[in-house]
N, C-alpha and C positions, 0 to 999 in steps of 0.2 A: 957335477951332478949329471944322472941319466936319464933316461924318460921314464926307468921305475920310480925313480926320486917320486914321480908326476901321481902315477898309483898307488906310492906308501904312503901322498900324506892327502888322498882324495878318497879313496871307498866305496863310492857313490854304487858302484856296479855291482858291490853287494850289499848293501844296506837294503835293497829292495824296493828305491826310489827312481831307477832306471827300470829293472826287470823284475819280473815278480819268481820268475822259475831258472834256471840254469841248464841244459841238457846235460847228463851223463850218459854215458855209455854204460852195457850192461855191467862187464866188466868191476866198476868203479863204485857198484853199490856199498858191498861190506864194504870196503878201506872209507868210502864215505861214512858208511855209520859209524865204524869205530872209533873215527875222530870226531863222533858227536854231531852229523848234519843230518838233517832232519830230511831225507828221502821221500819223495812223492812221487805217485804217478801218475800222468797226463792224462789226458781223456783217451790218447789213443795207446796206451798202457805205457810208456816210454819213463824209464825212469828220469829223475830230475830233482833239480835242489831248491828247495821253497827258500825263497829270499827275503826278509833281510835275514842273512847270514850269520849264524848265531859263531862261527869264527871269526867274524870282523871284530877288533877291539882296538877302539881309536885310531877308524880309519885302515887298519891295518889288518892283513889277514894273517894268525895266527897258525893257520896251514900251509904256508905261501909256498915250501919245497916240496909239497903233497900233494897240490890244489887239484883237484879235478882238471879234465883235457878240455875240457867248456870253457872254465876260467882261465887255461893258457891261450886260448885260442881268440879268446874277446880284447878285442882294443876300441876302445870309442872313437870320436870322432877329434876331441882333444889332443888323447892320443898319436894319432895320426898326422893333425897339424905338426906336432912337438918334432916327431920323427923326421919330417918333410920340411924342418926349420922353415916353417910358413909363421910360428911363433915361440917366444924364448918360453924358457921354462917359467923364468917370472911372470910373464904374461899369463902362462898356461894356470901358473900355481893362484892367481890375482882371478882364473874365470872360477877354480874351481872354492875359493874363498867367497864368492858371491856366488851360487851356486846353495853353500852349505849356508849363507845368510837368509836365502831367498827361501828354503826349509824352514829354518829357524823362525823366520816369519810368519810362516805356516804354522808348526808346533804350537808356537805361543796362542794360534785361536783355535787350541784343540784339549778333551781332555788328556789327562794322561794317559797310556796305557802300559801300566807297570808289567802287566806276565806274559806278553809276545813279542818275539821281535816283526812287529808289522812296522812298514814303509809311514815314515809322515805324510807321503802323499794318499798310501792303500787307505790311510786310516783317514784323510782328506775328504778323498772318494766318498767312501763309506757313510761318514758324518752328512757331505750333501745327496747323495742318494738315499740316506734313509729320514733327512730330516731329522738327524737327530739334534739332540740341543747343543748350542755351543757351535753349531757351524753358520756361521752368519756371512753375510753376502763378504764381507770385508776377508775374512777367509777364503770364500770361496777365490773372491780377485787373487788374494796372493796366491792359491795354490793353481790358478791359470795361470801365472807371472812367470815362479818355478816349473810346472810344466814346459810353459813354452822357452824358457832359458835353456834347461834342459836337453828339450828335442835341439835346439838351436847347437849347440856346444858337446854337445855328447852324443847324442843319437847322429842324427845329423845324415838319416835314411831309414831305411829296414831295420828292425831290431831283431837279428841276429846273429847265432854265435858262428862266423864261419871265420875262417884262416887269418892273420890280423897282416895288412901287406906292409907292416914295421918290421914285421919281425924277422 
């Protein structure tokens, strides 16, 4: 197994629960649309990809030989370990299992949201910023639990997309 093995069965970096946007280049906009990603642009006009990522599908990205130069260039913090055998895959694969628990735990005190793909955490957010119903303190703890696992395992600094030094 490789350190993609680590990315095909984690996701996390497009579901929209690490990053809300992706940079593109100018370049990358049609071939983005035309595979169906939903293009935005930044406050300071800069194109970019609204995350969660409507090609992620089980984890997986269904554009993976296409993917944006953003999405080749991001490795998390996991990542990184994996590469630098600081931790076995099984390790890595056992953080990013508790990871998608630590969500799961989330979701469960949130409505659903059938017609966007928004983030369990964006949609977290949202529920305790506006007070809406169904986010109760017990929510809110688990999705500071997930955040801070999170930043802990993945982020693990800056969240930016610059050169990944695994690679």
């Amino acid at each position: 197994m490789s350190s993609s093995d680590l990315c095909r069965r984690c996701g996390l970096c497009c579901d929209g629960n690490l990053f809300s946007h992706v940079p593109l280049e100018h370049a990358e906009v049609d071939a983005a649309r035309r595979q169906g990603l939903e293009v935005v642009r930044l406050a300071g006009g800069a194109p970019a990809l609204r995350q969660g990522c409507p090609a992620l599908h089980a984890r997986q990205c269904s554009v993976y030989e296409a993917r944006p130069e953003g999405c080749r260039r991001y490795g998390c913090r996991l990542l990184g370990a994996l590469t630098r055998q600081t931790v076995s895959l099984e390790e890595a694969l056992a953080v990013v299992e508790r990871a998608h628990a630590l969500l799961a735990e989330v979701a469960r005190g949130l409505e659903p949201e059938p017609d966007r793909f928004s983030s369990v955490l964006e949609r977290a957010r949202f529920a305790s910023w506006g007070g809406v119903d169904g986010s109760s303190s017990s929510t809110n703890a688990a999705r500071e639990r997930a955040e801070a696992f999170l930043d802990e395992h993945f982020h693990g600094g800056p969240r930016r997309f610059e050169p990944f030094a695994g690679a």
